[in-house]
N, C-alpha and C positions, 0 to 999 in steps of 0.2 A: 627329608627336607625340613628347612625352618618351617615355621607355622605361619599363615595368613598375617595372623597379626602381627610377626614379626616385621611380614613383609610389609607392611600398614606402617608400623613405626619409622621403618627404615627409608619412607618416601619413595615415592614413585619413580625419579629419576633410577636410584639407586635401586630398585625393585627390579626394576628392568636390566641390570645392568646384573643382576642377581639371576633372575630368572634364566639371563644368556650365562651365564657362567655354569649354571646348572645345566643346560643343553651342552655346554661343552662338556665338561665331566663325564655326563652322560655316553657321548660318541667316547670319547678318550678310553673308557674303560670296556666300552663295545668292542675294542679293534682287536681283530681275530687272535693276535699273536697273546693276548692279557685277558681274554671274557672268560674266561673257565677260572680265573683267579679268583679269589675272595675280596673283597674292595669294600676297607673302611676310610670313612671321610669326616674331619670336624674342622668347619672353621668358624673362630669367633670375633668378636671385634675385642680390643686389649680391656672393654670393661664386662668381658663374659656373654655379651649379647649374641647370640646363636647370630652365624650368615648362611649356612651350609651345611648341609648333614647326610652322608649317604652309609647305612648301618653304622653311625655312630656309637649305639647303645650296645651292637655284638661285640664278644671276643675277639682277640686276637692274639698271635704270638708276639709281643714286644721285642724281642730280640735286645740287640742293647738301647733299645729306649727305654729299656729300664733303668738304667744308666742317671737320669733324666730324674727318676723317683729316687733313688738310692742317694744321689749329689744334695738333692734339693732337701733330703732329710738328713743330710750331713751336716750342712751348711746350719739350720737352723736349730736342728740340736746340741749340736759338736759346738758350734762356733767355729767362725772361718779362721782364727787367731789361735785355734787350739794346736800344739805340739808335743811328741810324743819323744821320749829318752829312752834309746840303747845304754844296756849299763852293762860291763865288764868288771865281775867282782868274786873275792876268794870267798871262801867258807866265813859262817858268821866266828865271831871272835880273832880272825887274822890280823893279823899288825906286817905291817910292810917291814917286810925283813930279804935277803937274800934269797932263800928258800921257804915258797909258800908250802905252807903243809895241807892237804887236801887240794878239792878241784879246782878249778879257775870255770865259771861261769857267763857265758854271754845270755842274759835277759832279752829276749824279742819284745818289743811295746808294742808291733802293731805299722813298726815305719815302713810305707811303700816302697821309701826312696834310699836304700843303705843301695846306691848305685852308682854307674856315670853317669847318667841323664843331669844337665842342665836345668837347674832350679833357679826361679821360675822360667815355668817356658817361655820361648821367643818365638815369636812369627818371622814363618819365611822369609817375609820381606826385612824384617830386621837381622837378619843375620848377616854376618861379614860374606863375602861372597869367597866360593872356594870351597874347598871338604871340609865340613865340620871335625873339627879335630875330638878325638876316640878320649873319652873317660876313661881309666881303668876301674871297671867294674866291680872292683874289690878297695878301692881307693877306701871307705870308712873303713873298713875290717882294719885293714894296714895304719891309716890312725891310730885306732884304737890300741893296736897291736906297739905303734911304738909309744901311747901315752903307759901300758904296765913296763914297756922296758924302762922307761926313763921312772920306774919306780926305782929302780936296783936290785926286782926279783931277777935270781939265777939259773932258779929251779923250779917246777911244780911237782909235788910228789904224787898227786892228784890226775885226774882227766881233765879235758876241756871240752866243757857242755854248750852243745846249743840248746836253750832252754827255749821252748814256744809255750810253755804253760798259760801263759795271760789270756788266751784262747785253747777251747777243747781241739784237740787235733781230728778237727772235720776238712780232711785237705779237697773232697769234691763236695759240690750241692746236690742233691735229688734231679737225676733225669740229667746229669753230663754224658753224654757221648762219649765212648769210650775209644771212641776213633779221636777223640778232640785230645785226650790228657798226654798224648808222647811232644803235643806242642807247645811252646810259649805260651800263645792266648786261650791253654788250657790247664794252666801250672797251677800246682797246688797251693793251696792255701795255708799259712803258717804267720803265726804274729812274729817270729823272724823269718822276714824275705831279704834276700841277698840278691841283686841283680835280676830284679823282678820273676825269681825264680827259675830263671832259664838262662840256657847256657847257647853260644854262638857259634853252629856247626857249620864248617866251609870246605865245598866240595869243588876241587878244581883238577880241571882235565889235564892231562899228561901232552907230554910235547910231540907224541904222532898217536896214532888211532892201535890200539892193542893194549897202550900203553896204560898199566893201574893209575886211578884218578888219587891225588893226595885228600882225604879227611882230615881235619885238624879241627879240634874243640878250641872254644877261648872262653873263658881263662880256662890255661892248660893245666886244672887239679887232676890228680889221680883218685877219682869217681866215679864216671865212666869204663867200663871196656869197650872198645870202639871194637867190632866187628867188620871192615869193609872190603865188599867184591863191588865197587864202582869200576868198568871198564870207559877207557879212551874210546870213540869211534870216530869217523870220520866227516871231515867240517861238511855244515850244514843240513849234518843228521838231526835225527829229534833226538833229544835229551831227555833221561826222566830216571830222577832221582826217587829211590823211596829207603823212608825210614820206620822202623819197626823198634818197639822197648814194650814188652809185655809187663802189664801192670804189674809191681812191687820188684821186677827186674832194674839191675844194673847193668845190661849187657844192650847196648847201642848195636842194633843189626843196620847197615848202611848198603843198601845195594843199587842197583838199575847203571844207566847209561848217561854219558854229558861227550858233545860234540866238542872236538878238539877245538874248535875255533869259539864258543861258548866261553859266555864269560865264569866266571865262579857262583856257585850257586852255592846261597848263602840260606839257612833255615835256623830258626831259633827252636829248639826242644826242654822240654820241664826239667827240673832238677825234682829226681822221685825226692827227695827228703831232704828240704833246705835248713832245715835247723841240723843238722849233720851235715851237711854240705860248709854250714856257717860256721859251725867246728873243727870241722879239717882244717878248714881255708885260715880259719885263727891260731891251731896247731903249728901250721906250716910255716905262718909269717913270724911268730914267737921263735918256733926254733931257728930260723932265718936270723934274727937277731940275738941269736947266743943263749937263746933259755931255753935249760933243758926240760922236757915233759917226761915225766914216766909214766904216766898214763896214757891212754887213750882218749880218741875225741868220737865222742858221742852225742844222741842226741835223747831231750826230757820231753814225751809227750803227755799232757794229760788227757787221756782216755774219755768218755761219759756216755753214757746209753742213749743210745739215739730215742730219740722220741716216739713213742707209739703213735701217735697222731700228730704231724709235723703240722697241718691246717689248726687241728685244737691245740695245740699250744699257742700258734701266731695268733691266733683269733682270742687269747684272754684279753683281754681291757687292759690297759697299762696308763690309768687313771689320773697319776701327776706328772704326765708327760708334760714339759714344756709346752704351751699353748703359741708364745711370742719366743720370737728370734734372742735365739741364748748368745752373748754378745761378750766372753771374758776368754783371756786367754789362761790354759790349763794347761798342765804338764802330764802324762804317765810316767811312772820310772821313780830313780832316785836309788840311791843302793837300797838292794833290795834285803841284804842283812848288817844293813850297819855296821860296813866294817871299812876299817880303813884304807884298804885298799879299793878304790872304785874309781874307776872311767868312765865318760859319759861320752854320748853322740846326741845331738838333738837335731829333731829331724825337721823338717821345711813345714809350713801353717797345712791346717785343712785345706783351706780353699786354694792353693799353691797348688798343691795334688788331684785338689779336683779340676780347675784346672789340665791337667794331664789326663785326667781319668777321661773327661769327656771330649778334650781333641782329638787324643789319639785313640780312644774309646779300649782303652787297660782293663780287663776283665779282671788282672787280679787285684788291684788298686781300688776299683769300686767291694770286691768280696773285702778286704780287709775294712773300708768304713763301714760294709754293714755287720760286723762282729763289734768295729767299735760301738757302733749303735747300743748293739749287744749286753756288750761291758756296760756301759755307761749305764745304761735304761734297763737293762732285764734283768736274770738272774745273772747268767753269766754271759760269756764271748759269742754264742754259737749259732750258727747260720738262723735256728729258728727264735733264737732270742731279738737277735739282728732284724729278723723278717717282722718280726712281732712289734718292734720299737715303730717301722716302719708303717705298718698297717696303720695303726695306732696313729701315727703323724697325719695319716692322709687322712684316716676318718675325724678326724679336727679342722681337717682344712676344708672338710666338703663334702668329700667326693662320694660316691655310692656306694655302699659297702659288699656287693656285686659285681661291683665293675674292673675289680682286677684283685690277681692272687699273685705274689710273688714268691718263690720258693730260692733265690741267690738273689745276689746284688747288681751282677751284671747281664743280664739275663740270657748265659749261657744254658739256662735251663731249661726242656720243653714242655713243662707245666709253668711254665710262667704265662699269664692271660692277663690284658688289657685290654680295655675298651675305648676308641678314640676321645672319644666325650670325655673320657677319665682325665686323658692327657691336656685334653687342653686347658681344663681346670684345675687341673693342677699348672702348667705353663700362666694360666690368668690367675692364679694366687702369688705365683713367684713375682710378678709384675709389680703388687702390692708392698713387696717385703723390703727391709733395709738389705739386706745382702743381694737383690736383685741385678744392679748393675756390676758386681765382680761376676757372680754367677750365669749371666750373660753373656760376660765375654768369656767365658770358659766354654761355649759352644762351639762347633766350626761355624766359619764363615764359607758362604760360598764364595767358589774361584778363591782363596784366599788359603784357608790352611784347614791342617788336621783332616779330617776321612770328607769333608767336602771340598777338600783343595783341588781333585777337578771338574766339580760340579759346577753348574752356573758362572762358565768362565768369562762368560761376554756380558755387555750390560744389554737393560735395565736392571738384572738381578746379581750381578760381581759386587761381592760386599755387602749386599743388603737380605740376603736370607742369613738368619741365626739357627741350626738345626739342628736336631743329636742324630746321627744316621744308626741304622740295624741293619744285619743278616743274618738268617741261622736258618742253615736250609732252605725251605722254602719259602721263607716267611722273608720280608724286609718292614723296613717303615721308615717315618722321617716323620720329624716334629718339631717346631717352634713358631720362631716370628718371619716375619719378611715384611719388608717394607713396600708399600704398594707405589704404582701411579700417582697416588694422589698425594704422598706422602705422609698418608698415617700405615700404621702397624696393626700389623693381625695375626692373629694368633691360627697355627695349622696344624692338624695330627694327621697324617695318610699311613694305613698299615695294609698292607696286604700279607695273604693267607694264602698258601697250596698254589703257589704261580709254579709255572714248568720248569723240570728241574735245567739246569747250564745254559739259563736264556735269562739276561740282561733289559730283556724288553720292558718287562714290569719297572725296572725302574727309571727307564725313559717316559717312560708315560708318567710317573712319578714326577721326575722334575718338568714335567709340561703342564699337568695341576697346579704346580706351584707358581707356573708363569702364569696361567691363565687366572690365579686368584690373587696375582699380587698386577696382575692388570686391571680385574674389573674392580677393584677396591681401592 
C-alpha cells in the first residue's frame, strides 16, 4: 500500500476514495476463480506520486510488456526519424555491364517492414470499410529485383546471397519455447526479414466429409515440403488442425481434422531461414525477368560465441549512452562495396514500426530494435549487446537495478522479470520525454484497436485506457494510462503470475482494476 503520508498529502477526500479502491482490489483478487494467482499492482499519478501498491516491488513475468521497455528505448536512442537501407549489390570492383561477374548480394539492415503491411498503420476506424485489400508480401524484393533488371544485367556468373551479417545470427533468445518457433510470433530473427518472417498456411475442407483438405502456403516459393494428411469430416464436427516442423527441418507435417462446413483455417508459420528464403525469392524474381543466375541462392551468417554469462555482459556500464532524447534522422546501408551497380529500399522511421510493434504486439519487430540498440550502442548486433544498451537506458531513467532483467525484446522469454513499480516509472519518465505523444499513441486503445480492440468496449473507459497487453503462459499483464472520472490520468501496471492454465478469468478481473481505478481517481 502507499504510505500514510502519502495518504496525508493526497487529502482526505481523496484518501477515502483511495482507501475504498483498496478494499476493492482487495475483494477483486480474493474471488475463488484468481486467489491462488500472484497479483502485482502500481498505480501512480502522471507526476510519479505512489496511489496504489499491492507487491509492487516482486517480480514478475512481463510477457510483452516488455515491449513497453524495448519501444521506449528505441524511441529515445534510435530516434523516431531513424531509417534503415536494403541494398542490392554485385562484387566490389563490378561495373554495370550485361553479365555480372561473381555474386549479386541482398544486405539485410535490420528493416521490419520488407512486407505487405500498410505503413504507417491505420486504425480500424479509419479504414475504407470492406476487406482490406492483400499486399504482396514480396512486393520490395520484386522492386528491387526489377530496379538490377532495368540495369541491363543478363547474367550473373555468381550466386545470390542473402546476407543478415549486420547482426550475429542469434535467430532465438534464451528461454524460447520450443513449441513457440514452428509459428509466426515465434520466427526467427534475422537483419534480413522478409514478410515478418513467416509464411501464410491455409487449410480448407473438401467439398463432403472423407474428402482430403487443400494446404496451400502463400507466397507459393518452393521452400517448404508440405506434408499433409488433413481429412474432410462432417459439418459441425470439431475441427483441429495441427502443425509440426522440427527445428532446422524444412519438411511442414500438416495433419488433424476441419469440418466440412468450417470456414478455412488460416495459420501463420516461421520461415526456418529468412535470409535464404530472401534469396531464393530474389533468384526467382530475376530469373522471371530474363536474367540468367549460374549460381545458387544462399544464405551469409555471421556466427559468434555466445556468451558465457548473458546477465554479465548485459550488466557492463555502457557509460555514453545517450542520457536525453537522440533526435536526428540516420540511415544504415549504402553500397556496401562501392560498386556500381547498387539498389536501394529504405524502409519506414523507428517510431512508424514501433508503432506496429506495440499495436499489434510483433515479437519479431521489437527483437530486431533491440539488436539495433545492439549495433548502435554495444559492441555488436546481438541479443545481449541489445539487452545491455537497454538496461543501461533504464538505469539512467531511474529505475532499480533489481527490479527487472531482460533477456529478448519482446518478452517471448521466460527469464524475462519485472517489477510493477518498475513499469510505471518507466511509463512516468515517458510522460516527461519529447517523443512521448507519438509513442502514446502507438499503444492500444481500449475498444478501439490493436490487442485492446476488444477490451473496454463501452464507456466510461472506450477510448481512454492507453495499454501494452501480455500473455505467455501463465503469466498476463497490462500497463499504462487511463483516463479517470475526474479527468486527469494515471498511470497503471497489473501483472499477474502462475493464474490457471485455459481460464480467462484473471484477465477479467484485470480489466475490472482498471475500472475501479479510473473511477476512484
Amino acid at each position: 500500500m502507499a504510505s500514510t503520508a502519502v495518504w496525508a498529502a493526497l487529502g482526505s477526500v481523496h484518501g477515502v476514495a483511495q482507501t475504498e479502491l483498496a478494499r476493492q482490489i482487495a475483494a477483486m483478487v480474493a474471488e475463488p476463480a484468481v486467489a491462488r494467482a500472484h497479483w502485482g499492482v502500481m498505480v501512480t499519478a502522471m507526476d510519479g506520486t505512489p496511489i496504489y501498491g499491492l507487491n509492487e516491488g516482486q517480480l514478475f513475468q512481463p510477457a510483452s510488456n516488455a515491449k513497453l521497455f524495448t519501444t521506449a528505448a528505441a524511441v529515445h536512442l534510435l530516434g523516431g526519424a531513424r531509417r534503415f537501407e536494403t541494398v542490392v549489390d554485385g562484387p566490389s570492383g563490378s561495373t554495370v555491364e550485361a553479365t555480372l561477374h561473381g555474386d549479386l548480394t541482398i544486405h539485410g539492415s535490420g528493416d521490419a517492414n520488407l512486407s505487405g503491411r500498410a505503413i504507417p498503420y491505420v486504425e480500424p476506424a479509419d479504414k475504407p470499410k470492406g476487406a482490406d485489400p492483400v499486399a504482396d508480401p514480396l512486393r520490395y524484393l520484386a522492386e528491387m529485383a526489377d530496379k538490377v533488371a532495368a540495369t541491363g544485367v543478363k547474367r550473373v556468373t555468381g550466386d545470390i546471397v542473402g546476407d543478415d551479417t549486420l547482426f550475429p545470427w542469434q535467430p532465438y533468445a534464451e528461454d524460447w519455447a520450443a513449441d513457440d518457433l514452428v509459428w509466426g510470433y515465434g520466427a526467427p530473427v534475422s537483419a534480413l526479414t522478409i514478410s515478418d518472417n513467416q509464411l501464410r498456411l491455409t487449410v480448407t475442407p473438401g467439398v463432403k466429409a472423407g474428402d482430403a483438405a487443400t494446404v496451400v502456403l502463400d507466397p507459393a516459393m518452393p521452400y517448404y515440403t508440405v506434408e499433409a494428411s488433413v481429412r474432410t469430416v462432417a459439418a459441425k464436427a470439431p475441427s483441429s488442425v495441427d502443425i509440426e516442423r522440427p527445428l532446422g527441418s524444412k519438411v511442414l507435417k500438416v495433419s488433424g481434422t476441419i469440418a466440412v462446413d468450417a470456414g478455412a483455417d488460416v495459420e501463420e508459420v516461421a520461415i526456418q531461414d529468412p535470409a535464404e528464403y530472401a534469396a531464393l525469392a530474389l533468384k526467382a524474381m530475376l530469373e522471371a525477368r530474363g536474367i540468367k543466375v549460374d549460381g545458387v541462392a544462399r544464405a551469409e551468417h555471421r556466427v559468434i560465441e555466445e556468451p558465457s554469462s548473458f546477465l554479465k555482459e548485459t550488466r557492463e556500464p555502457l557509460p555514453n549512452l545517450p542520457k536525453t532524447a537522440v533526435a536526428y534522422n540516420a540511415v544504415f546501408g549504402g553500397c556496401f562495396d562501392a560498386c556500381p551497380l547498387s539498389v536501394e529500399h529504405r524502409s519506414p522511421t523507428v517510431m512508424e514500426d514501433i508503432t506496429v510493434t506495440n499495436k499489434v504486439s510483433q515479437n519479431l519487430h521489437a527483437e530486431l530494435l533491440l539488436h539495433q540498440l545492439g549495433k548502435v550502442y554495444g559492441t555488436d548486433g546481438s541479443t545481449a549487446e541489445g539487452s545491455r544498451a537497454v538496461r543501461q537506458f533504464l538505469l539512467n531513467v531511474g529505475l532499480d537495478k533489481d527490479d527487472f532483467v531482460f533477456y529478448d525484446g519482446s518478452g517471448l522469454s521466460g527469464h524475462d522479470l519485472v517489477a510493477p513499480r518498475a513499469t510505471a516509472k518507466l511509463l512516468q519518465f515517458a510522460s516527461t520525454q519529447p517523443w512521448f505523444a507519438d509513442w502514446k499513441k502507438s499503444l492500444p486503445v481500449g475498444g478501439l484497436d490493436g490487442s485492446l480492440a476488444a477490451r473496454f468496449p463501452n464507456a466510461p473507459l472506450k477510448g481512454r485506457v492507453f495499454a501494452k497487453t501480455g500473455t505467455l503462459g501463465e503469466a498476463r499483464a497490462l500497463s499504462g494510462y487511463v483516463e479517470c472520472a475526474s479527468g486527469r490520468t494515471v498511470i497503471f501496471s497489473i501483472m499477474v503470475g502462475s493464474h490457471m492454465p485455459g481460464t480467462s478469468a484473471d484477465r477479467e478481473v484485470m480489466d475490472r482494476i482498471v475500472a475501479a481505478i479510473a473511477a476512484a481517481n
